[in-house]
ROBAKOL-46075 format. One record per atom (N, C-alpha, C): x, y, z; residue number from 1. Coordinates in steps of 0.02 Angstrom, whole numbers, always signed. Example, Ala and Ser with C-alpha at 12.3 -4.5 7.8 and 13.67 -1.06 7.14 Angstrom:
// ROBAKOL-46075
       px       py       pz     k
     +660     -284     +390     1
     +615     -225     +390     1
     +660     -165     +390     1
     +642     -112     +354     2
     +684      -53     +357     2
     +645       +2     +394     2
This chain:
// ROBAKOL-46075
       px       py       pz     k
     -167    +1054     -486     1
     -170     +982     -475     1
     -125     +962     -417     1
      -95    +1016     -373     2
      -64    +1005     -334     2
      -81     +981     -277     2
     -147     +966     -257     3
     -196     +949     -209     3
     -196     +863     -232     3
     -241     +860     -304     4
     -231     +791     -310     4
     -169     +715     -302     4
      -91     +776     -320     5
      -54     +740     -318     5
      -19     +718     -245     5
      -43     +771     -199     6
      -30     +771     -131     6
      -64     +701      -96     6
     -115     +708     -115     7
     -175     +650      -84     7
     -138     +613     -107     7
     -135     +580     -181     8
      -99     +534     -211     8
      -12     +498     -150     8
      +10     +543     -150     9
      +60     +535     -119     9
      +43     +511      -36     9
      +13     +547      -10    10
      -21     +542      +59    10
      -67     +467      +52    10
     -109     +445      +19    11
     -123     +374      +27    11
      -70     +309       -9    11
      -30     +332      -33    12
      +26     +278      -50    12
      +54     +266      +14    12
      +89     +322      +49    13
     +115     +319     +103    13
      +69     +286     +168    13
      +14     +296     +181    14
      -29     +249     +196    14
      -28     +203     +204    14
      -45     +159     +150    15
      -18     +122     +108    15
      +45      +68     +142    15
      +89      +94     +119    16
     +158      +72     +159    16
     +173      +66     +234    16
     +136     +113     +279    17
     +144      +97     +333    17
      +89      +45     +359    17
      +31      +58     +321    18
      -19       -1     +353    18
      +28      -66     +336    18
      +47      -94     +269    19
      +79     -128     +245    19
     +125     -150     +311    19
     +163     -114     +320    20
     +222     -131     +377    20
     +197     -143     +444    20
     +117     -124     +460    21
     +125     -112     +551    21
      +62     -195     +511    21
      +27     -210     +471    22
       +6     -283     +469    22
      +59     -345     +465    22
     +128     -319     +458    23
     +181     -366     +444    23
     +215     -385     +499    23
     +221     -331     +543    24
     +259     -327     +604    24
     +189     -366     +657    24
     +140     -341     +661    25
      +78     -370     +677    25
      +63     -444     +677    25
      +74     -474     +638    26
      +52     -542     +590    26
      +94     -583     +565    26
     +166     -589     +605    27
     +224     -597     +550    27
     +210     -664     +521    27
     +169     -723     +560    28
     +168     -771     +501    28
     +136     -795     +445    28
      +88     -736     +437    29
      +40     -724     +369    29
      +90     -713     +307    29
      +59     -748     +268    30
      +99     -717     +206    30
      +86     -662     +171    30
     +137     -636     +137    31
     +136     -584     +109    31
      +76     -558      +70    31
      +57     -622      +31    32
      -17     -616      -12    32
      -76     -594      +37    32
      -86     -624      +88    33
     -137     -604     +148    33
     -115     -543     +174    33
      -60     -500     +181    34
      -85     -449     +194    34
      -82     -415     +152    34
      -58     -405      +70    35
      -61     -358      +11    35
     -143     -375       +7    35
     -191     -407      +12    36
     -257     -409      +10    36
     -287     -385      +72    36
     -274     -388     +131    37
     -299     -355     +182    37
     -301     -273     +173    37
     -236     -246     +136    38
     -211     -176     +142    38
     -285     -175      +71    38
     -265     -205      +19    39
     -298     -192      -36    39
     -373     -185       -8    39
     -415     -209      +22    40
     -486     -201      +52    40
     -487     -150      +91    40
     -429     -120     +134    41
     -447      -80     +171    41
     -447      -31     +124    41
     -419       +0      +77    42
     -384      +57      +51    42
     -441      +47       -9    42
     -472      +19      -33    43
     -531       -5     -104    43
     -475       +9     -150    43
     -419      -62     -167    44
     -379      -70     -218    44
     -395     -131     -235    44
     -342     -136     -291    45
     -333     -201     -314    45
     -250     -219     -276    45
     -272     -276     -274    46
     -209     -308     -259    46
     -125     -292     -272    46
     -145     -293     -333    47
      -76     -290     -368    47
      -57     -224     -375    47
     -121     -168     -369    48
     -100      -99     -359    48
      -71      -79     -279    48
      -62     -123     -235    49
      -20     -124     -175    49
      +40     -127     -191    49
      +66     -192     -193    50
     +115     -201     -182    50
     +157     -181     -290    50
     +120     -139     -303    51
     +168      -88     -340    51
     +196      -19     -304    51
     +145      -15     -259    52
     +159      +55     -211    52
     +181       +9     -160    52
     +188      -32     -139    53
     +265      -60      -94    53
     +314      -73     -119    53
     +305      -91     -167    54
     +388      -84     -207    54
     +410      -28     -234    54
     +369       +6     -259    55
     +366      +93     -283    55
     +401      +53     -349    55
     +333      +72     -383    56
     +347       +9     -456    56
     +341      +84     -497    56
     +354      +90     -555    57
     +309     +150     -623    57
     +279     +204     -570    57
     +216     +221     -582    58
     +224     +278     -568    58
     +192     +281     -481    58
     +211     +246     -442    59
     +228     +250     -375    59
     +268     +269     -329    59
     +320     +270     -379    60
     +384     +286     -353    60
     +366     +368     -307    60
     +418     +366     -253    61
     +436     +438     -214    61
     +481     +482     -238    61
């Protein structure tokens, strides 16, 4: 399962940098507009973002 958890890790991180280069990008969007931008690009839910930007349960690094 060492493959799966790799990916896992490799699109969180993703994740976080898209997160950061739409922030630095866009700075006067709010936060909600781009945790939903990232969330469409990546086929999440919302709130499963910005748990992997905060590195919430089991997101964490």
């Amino acid at each position: 399962m060492a493959k799966g958890n790799e990916r896992f890790k490799k699109r969180n991180q993703d994740v976080r940098i898209t997160f950061h280069a739409l922030s630095k990008k866009n700075p006067k969007w709010r936060v909600e507009a781009i945790v939903e931008d990232v969330a469409d690009k990546f086929y999440l839910a919302s709130r499963t973002v910005e748990a992997i930007i905060r590195q919430e349960g089991i997101y964490k690094d």
